[in-house]
N, CA, C and O atoms as CSV, one atom per row, in Angstrom:
chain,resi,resn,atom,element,x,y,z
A,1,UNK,N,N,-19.380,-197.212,66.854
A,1,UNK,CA,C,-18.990,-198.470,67.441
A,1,UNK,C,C,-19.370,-199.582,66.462
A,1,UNK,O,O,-20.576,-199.826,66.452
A,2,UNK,N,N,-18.617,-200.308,65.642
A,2,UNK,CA,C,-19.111,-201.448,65.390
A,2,UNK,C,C,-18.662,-202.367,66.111
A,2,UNK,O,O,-17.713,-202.171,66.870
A,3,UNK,N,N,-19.477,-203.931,65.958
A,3,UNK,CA,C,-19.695,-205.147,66.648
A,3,UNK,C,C,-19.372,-206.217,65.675
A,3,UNK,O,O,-19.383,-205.948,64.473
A,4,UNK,N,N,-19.154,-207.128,65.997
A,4,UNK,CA,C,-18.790,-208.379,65.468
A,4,UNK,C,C,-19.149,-209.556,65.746
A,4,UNK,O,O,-18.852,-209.784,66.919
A,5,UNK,N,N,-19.531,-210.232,65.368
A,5,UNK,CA,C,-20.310,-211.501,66.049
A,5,UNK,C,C,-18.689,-212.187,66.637
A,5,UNK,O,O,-18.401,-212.467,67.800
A,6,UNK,N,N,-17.761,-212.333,65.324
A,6,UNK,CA,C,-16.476,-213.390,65.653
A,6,UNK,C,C,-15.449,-212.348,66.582
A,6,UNK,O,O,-14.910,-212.810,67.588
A,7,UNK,N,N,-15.290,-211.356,66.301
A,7,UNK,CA,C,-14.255,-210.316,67.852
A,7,UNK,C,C,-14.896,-209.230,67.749
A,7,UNK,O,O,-15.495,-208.815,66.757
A,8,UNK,N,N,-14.728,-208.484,69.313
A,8,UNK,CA,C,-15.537,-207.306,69.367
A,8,UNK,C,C,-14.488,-206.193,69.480
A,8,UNK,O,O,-14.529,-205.255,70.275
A,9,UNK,N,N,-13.456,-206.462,68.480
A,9,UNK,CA,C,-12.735,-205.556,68.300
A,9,UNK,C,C,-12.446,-205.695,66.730
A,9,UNK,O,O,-12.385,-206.830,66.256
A,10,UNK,N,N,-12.232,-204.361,65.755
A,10,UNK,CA,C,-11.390,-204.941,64.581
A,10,UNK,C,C,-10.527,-203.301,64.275
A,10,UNK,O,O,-10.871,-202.170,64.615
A,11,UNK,N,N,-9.282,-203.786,63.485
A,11,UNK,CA,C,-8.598,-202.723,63.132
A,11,UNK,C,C,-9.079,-202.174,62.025
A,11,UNK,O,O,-9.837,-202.790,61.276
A,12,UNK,N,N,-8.528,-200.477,61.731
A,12,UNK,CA,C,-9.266,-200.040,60.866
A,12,UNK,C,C,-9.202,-200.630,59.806
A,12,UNK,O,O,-10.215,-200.902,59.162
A,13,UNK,N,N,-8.131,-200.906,59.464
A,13,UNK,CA,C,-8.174,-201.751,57.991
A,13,UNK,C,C,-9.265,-203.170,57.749
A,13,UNK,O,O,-9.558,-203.578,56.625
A,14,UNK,N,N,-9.778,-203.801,59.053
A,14,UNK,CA,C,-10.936,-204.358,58.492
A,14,UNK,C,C,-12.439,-204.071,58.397
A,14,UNK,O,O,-13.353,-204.578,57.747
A,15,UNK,N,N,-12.352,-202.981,59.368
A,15,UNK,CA,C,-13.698,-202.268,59.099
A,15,UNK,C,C,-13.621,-201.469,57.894
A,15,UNK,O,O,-14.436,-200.547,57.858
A,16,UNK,N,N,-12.906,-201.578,56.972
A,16,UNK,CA,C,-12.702,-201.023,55.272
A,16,UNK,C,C,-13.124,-202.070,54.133
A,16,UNK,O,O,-13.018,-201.903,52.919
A,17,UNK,N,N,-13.727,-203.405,54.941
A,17,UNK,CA,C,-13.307,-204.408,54.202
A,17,UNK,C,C,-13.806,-203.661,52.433
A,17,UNK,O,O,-14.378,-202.622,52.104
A,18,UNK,N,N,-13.193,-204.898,51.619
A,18,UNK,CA,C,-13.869,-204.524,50.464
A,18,UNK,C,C,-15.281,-205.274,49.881
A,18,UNK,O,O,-15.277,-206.447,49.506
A,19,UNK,N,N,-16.407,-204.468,49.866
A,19,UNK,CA,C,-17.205,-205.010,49.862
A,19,UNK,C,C,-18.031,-206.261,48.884
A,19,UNK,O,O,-19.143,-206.773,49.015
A,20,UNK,N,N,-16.814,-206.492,47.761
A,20,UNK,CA,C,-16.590,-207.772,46.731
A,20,UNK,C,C,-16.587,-208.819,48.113
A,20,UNK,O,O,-17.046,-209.948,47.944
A,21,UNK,N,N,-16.369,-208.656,48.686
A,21,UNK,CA,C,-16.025,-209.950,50.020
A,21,UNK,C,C,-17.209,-210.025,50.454
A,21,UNK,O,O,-17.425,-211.108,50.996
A,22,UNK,N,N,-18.162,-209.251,50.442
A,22,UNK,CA,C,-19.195,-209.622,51.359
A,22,UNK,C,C,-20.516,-210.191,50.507
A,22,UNK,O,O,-21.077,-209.630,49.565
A,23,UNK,N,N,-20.869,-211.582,51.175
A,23,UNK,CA,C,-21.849,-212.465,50.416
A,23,UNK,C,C,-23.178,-212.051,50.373
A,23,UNK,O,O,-23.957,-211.971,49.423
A,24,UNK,N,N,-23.352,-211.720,51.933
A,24,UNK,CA,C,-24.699,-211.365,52.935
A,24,UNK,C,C,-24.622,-210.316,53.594
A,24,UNK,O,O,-23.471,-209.881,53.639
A,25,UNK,N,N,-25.303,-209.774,54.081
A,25,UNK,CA,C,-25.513,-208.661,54.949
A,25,UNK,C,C,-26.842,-208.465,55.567
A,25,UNK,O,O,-27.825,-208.695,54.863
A,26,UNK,N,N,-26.997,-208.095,56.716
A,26,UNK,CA,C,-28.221,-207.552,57.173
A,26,UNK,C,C,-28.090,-206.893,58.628
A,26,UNK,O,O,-27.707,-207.255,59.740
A,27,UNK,N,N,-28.735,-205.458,57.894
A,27,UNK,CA,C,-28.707,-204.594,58.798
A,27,UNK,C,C,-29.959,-204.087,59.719
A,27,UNK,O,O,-31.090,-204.282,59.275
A,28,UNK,N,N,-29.816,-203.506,60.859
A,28,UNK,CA,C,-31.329,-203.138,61.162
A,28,UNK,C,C,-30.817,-201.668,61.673
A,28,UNK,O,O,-29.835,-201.339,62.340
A,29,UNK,N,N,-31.569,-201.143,61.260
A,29,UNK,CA,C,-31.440,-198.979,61.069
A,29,UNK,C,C,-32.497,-198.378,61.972
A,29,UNK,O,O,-33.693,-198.590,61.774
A,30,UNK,N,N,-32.102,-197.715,62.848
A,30,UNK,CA,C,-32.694,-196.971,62.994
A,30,UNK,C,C,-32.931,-195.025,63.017
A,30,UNK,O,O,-32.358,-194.374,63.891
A,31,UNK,N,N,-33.659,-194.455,62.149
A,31,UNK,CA,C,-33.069,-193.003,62.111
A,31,UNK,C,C,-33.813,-192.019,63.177
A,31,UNK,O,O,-34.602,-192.565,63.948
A,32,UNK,N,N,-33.642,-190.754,63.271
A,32,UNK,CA,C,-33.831,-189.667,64.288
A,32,UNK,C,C,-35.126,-189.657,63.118
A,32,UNK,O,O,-36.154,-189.917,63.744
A,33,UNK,N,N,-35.365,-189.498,61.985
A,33,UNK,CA,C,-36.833,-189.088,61.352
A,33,UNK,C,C,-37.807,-190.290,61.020
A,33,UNK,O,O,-38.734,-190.280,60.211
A,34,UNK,N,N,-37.387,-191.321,61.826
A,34,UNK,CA,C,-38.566,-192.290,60.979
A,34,UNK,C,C,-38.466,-193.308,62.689
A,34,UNK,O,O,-37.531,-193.638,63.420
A,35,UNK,N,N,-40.259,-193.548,62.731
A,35,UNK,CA,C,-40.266,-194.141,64.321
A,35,UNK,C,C,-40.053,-196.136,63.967
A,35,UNK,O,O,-39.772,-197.016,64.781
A,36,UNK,N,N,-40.262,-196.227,62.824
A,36,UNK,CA,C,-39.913,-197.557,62.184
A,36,UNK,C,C,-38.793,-198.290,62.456
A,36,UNK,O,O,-37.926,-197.482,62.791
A,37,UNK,N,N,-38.372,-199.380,62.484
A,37,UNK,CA,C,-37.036,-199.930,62.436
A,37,UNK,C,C,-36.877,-200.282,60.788
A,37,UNK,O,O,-37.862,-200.837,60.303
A,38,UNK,N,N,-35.590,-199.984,59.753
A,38,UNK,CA,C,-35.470,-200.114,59.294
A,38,UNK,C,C,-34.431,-201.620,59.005
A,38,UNK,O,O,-33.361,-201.709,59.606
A,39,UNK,N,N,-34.821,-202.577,58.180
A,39,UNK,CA,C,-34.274,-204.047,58.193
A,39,UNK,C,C,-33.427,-203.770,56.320
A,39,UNK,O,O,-34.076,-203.795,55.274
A,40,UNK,N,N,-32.186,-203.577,56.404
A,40,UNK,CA,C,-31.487,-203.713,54.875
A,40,UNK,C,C,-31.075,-205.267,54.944
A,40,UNK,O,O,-30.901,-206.086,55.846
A,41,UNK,N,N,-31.017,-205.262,53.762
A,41,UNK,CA,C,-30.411,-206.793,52.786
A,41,UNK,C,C,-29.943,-206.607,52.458
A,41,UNK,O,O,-30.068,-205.457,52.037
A,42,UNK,N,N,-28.719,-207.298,52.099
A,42,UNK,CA,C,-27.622,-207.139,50.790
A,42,UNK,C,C,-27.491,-208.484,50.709
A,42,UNK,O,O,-27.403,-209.278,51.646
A,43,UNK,N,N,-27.477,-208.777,49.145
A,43,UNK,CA,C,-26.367,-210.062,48.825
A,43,UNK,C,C,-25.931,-209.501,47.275
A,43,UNK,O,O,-26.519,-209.025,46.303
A,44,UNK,N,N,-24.433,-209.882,47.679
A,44,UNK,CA,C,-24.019,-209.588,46.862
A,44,UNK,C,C,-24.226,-210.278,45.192
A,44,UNK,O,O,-23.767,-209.778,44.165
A,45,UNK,N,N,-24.904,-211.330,45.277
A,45,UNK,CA,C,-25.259,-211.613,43.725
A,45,UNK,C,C,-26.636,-212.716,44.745
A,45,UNK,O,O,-26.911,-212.515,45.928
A,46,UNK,N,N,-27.306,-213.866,43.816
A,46,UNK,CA,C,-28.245,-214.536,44.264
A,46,UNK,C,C,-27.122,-215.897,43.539
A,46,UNK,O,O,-27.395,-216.552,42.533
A,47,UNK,N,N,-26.360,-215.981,44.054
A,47,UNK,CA,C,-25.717,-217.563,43.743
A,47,UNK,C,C,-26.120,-218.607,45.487
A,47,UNK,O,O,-26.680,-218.166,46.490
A,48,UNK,N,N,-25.673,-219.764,45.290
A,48,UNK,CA,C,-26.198,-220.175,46.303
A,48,UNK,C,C,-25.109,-220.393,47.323
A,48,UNK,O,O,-25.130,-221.315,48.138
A,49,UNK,N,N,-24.280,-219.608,47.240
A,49,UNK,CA,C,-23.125,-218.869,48.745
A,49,UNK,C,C,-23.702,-218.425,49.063
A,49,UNK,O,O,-24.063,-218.792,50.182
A,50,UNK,N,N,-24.580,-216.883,48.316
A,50,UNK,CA,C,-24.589,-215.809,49.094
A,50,UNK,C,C,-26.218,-216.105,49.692
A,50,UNK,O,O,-26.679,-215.312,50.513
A,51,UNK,N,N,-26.996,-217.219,49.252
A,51,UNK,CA,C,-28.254,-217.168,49.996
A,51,UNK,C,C,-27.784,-218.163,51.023
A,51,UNK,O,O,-28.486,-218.207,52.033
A,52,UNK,N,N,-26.594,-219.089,50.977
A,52,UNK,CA,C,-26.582,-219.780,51.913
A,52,UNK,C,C,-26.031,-219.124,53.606
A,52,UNK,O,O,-26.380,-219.596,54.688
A,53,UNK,N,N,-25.068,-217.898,53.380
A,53,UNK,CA,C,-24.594,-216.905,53.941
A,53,UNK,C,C,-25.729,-216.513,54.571
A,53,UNK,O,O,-25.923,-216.464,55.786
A,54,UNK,N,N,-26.572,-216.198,53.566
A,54,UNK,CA,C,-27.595,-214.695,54.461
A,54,UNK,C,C,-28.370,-216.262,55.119
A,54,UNK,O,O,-27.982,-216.204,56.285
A,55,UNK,N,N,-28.987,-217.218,55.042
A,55,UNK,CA,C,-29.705,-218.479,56.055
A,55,UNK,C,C,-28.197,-218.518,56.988
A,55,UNK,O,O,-28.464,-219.180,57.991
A,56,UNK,N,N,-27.260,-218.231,57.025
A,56,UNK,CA,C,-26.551,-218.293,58.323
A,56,UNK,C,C,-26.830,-217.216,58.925
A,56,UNK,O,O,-27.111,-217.263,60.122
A,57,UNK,N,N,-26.818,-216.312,58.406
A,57,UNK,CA,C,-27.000,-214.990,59.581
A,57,UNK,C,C,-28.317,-215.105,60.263
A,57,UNK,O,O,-28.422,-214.881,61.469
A,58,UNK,N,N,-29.665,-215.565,59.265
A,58,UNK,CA,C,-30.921,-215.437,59.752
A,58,UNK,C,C,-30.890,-216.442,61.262
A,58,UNK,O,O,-31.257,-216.271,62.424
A,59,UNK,N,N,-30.394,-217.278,60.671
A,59,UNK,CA,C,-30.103,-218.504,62.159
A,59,UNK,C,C,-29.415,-217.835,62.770
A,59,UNK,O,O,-30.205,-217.274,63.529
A,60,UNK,N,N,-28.335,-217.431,63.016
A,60,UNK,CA,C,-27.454,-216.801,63.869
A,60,UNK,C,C,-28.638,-215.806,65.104
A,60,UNK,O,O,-28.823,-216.023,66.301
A,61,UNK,N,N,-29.256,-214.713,64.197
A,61,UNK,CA,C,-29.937,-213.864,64.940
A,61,UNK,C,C,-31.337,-214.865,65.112
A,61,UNK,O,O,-32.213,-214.016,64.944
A,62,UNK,N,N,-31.919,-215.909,65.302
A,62,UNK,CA,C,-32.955,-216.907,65.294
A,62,UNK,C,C,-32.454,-217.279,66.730
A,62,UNK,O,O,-33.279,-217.282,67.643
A,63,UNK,N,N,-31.164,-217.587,66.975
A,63,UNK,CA,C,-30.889,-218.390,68.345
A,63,UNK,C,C,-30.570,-217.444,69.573
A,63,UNK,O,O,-29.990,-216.360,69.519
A,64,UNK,N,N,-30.999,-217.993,70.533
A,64,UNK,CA,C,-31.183,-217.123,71.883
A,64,UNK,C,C,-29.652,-216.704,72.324
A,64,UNK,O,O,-29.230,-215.636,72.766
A,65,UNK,N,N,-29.100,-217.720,72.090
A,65,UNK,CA,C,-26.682,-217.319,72.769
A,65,UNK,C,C,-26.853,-215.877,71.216
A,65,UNK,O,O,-26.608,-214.852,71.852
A,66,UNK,N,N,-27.037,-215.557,70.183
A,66,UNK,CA,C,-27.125,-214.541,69.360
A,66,UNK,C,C,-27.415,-213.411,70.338
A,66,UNK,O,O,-26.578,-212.508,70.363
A,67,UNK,N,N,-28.186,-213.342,70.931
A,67,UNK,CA,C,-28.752,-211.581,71.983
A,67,UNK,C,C,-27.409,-211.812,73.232
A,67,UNK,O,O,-26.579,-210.952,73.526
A,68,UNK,N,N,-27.477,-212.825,73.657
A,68,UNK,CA,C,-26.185,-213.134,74.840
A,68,UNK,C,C,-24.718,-212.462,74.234
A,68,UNK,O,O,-24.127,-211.501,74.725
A,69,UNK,N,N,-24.399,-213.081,73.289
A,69,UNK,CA,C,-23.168,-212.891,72.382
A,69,UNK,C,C,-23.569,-211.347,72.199
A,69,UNK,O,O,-23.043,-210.650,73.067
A,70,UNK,N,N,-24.150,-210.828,71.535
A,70,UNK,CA,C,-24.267,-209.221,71.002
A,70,UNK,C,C,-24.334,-208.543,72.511
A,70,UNK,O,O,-24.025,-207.353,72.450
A,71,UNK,N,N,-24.617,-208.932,73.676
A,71,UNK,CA,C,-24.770,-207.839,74.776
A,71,UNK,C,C,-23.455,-208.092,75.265
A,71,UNK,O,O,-23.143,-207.289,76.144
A,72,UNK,N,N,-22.463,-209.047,74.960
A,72,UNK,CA,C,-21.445,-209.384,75.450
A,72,UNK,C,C,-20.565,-208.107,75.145
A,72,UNK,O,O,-19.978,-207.315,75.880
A,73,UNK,N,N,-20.699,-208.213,73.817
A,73,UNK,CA,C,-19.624,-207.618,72.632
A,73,UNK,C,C,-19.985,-206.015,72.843
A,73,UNK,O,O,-19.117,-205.145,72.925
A,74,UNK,N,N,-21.555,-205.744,72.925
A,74,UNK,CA,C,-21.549,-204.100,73.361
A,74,UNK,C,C,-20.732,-203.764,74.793
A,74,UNK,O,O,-19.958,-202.835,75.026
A,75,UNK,N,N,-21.163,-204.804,75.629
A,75,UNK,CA,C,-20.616,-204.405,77.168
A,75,UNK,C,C,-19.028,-204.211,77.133
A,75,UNK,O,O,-18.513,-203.374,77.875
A,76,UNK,N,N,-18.277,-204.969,76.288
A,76,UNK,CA,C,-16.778,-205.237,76.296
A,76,UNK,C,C,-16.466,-203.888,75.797
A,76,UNK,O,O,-15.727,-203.161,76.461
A,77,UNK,N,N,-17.026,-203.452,74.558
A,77,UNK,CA,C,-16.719,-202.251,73.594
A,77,UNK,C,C,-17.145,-201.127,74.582
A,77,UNK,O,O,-16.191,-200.424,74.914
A,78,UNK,N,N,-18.665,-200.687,75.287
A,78,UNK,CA,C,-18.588,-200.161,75.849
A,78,UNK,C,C,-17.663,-199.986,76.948
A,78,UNK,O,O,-17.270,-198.825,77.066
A,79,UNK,N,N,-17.220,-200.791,77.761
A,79,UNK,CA,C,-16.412,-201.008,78.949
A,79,UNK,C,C,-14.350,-200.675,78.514
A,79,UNK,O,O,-13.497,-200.148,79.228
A,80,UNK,N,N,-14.229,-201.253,77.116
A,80,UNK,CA,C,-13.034,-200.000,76.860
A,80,UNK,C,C,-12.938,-198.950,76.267
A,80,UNK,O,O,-12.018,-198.435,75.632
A,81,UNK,N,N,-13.764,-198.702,76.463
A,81,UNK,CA,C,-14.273,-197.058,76.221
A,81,UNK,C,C,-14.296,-196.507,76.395
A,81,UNK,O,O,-14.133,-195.401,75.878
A,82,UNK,N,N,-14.660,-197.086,77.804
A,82,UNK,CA,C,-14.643,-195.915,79.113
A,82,UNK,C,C,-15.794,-195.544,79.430
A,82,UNK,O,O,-16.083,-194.928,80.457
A,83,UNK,N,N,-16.622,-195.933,78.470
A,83,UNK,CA,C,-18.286,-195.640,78.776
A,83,UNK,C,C,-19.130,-196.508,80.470
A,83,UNK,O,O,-20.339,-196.694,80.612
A,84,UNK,N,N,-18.702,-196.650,80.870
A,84,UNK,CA,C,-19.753,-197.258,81.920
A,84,UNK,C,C,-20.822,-196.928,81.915
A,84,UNK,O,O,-21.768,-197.617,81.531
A,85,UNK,N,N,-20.882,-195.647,82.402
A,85,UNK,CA,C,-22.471,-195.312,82.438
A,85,UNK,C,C,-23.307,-195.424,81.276
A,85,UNK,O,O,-24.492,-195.727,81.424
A,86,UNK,N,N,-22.754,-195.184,79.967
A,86,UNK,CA,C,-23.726,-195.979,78.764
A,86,UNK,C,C,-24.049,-197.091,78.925
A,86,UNK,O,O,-25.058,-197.603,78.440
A,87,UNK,N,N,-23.032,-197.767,79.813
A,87,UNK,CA,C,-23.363,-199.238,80.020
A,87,UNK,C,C,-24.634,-199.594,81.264
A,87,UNK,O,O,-25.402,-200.539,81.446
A,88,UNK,N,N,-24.432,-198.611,81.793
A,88,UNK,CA,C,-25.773,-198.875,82.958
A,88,UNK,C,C,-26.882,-198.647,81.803
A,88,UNK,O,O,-27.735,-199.433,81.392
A,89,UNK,N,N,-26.540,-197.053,81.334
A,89,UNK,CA,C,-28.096,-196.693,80.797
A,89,UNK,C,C,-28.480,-197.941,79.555
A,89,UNK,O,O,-29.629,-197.881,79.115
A,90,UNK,N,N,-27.701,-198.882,79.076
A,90,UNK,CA,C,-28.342,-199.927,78.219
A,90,UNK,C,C,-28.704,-201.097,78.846
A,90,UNK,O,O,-29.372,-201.860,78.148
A,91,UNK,N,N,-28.402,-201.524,80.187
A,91,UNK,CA,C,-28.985,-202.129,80.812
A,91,UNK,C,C,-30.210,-201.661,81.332
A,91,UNK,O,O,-31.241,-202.331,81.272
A,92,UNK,N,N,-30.151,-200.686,81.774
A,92,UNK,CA,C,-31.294,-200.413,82.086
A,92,UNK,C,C,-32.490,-200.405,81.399
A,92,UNK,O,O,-33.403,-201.135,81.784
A,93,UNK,N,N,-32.687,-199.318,79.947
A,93,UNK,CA,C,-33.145,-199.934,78.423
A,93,UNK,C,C,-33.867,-200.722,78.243
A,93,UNK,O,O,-35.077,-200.605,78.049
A,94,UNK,N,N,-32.941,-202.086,78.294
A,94,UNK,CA,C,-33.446,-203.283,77.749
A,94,UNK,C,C,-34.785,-203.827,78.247
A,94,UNK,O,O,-34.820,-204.550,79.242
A,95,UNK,N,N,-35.823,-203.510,77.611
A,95,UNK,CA,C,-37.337,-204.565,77.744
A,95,UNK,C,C,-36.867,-205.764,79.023
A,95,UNK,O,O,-35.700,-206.149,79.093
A,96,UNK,N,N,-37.724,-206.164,79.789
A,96,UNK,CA,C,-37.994,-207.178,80.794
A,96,UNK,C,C,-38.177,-208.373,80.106
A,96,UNK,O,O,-38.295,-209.381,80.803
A,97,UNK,N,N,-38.228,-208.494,78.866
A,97,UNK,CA,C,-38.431,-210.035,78.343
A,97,UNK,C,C,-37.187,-210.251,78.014
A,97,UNK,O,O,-36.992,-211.455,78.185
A,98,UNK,N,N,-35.667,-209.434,77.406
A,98,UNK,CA,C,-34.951,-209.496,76.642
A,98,UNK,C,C,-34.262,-210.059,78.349
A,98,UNK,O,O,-33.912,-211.173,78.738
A,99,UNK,N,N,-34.289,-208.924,78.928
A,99,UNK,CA,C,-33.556,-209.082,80.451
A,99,UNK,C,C,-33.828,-210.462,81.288
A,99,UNK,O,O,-33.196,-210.832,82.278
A,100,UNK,N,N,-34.884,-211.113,80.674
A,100,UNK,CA,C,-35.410,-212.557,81.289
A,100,UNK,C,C,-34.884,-213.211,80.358
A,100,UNK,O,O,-34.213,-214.172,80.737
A,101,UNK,N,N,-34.975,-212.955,78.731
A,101,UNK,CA,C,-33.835,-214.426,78.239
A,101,UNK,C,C,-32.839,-214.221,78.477
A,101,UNK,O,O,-32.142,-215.229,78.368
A,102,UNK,N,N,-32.001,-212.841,78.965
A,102,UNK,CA,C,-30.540,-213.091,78.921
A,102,UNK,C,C,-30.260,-213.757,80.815
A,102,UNK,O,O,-29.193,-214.306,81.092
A,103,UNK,N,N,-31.042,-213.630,81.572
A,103,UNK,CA,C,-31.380,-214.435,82.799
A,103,UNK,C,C,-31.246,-215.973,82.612
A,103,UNK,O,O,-30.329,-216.572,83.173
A,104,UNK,N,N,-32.191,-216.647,81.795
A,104,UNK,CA,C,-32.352,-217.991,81.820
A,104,UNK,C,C,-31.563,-218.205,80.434
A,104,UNK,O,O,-32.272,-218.949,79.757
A,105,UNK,N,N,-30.665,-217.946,79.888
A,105,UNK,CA,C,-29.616,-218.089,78.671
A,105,UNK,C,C,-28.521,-218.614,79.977
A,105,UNK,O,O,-28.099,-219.748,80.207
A,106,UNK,N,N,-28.265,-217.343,80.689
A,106,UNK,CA,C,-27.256,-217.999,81.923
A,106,UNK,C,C,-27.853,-218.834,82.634
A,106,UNK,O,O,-27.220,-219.887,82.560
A,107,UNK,N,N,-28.566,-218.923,83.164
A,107,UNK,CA,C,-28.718,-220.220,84.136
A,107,UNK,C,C,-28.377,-221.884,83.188
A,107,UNK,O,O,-27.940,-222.734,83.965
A,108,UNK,N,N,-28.497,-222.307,81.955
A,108,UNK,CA,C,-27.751,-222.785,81.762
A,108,UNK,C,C,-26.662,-223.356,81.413
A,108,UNK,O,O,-26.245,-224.511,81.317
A,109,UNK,N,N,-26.063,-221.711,81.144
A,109,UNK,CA,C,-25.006,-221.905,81.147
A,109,UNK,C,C,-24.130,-222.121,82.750
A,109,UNK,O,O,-23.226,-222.956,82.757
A,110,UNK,N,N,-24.305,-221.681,83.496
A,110,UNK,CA,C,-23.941,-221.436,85.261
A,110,UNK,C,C,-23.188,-220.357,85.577
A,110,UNK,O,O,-22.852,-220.100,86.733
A,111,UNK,N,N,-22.812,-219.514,84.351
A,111,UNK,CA,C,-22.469,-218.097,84.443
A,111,UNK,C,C,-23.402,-216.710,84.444
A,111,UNK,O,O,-23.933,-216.241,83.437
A,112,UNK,N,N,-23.468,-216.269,85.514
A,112,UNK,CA,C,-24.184,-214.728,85.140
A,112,UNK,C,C,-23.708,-214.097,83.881
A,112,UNK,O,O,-22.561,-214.075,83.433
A,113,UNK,N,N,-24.731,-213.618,83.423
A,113,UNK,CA,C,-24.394,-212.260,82.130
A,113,UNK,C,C,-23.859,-211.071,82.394
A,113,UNK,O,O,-23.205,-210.407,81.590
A,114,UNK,N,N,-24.159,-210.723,83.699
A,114,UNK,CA,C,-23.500,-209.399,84.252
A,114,UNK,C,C,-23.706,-209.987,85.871
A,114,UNK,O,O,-24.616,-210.383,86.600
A,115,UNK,N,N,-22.205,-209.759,85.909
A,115,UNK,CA,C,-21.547,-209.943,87.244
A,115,UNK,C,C,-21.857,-209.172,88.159
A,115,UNK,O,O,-22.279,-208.099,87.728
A,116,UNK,N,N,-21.817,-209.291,89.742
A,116,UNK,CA,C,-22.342,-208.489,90.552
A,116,UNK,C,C,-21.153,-207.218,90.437
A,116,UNK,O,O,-21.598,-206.077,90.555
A,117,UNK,N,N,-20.070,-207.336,90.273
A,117,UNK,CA,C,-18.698,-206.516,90.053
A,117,UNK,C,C,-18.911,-205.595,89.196
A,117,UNK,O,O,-18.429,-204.462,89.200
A,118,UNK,N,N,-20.010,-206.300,88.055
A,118,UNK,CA,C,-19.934,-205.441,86.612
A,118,UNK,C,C,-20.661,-204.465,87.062
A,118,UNK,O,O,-20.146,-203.351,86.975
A,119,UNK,N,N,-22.022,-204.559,87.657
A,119,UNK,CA,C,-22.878,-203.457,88.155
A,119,UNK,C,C,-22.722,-202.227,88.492
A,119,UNK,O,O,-23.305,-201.187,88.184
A,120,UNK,N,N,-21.151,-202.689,89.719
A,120,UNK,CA,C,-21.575,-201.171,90.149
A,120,UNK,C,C,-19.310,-201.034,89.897
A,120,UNK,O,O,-18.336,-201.188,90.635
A,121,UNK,N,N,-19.569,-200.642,88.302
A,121,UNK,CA,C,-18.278,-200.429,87.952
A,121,UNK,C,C,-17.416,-198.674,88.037
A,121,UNK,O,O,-17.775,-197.502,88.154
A,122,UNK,N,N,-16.582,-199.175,87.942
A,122,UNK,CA,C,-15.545,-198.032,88.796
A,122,UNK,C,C,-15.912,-196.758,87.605
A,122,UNK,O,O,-15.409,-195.640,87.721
């Protein structure tokens, strides 16, 4: 499954991108042999695009709508998928602090994050 911050869909031809295009990157890994989270970097050279790129992403994942937006984009991907129940079991998952900012992220916005509908899906 990949994710996208800008659509949570892309065709194969852009998940091929070529990686001359990409300024910044940052990944976070996790493997079946190591209990660590692994954090990669990439920039593609040190000009001041590509550090200005990677200070956008760091902000991006810095702001609280960043965890809102990414649970959006798993739930959507999961949900045409067909996965539901992955979708319970990652709600469920999620730490009580993450589940309290994505709580008070909505309250001001005046939209729930997960709908009472979404809960108990077909």
């Amino acid at each position: 499954m990949l994710f996208d911050f800008l659509t949570s869909k892309k065709t194969k031809n852009d998940s091929n991108d070529d990686n001359s295009e990409t300024l910044a990157k940052v990944s976070y890994i996790i493997n079946k042999s190591s209990e660590s989270i692994i954090v990669d970097v990439e920039l593609s050279e040190y000009t001041d695009e590509c550090i200005q790129s990677l200070c956008e992403i760091i902000d991006i994942l810095s702001s609280e709508k960043s965890i809102l937006d990414t649970v959006d984009i798993i739930k959507n991907a999961m949900v045409s998928d067909g996965k539901q129940d992955s979708l319970v079991k990652f709600f469920t998952y999620l730490d009580i602090e993450t589940k309290t900012k994505l709580l008070n992220i909505n309250t001001k916005d005046d939209e729930p994050c997960i709908k009472p509908s979404e809960v108990f899906l077909k």
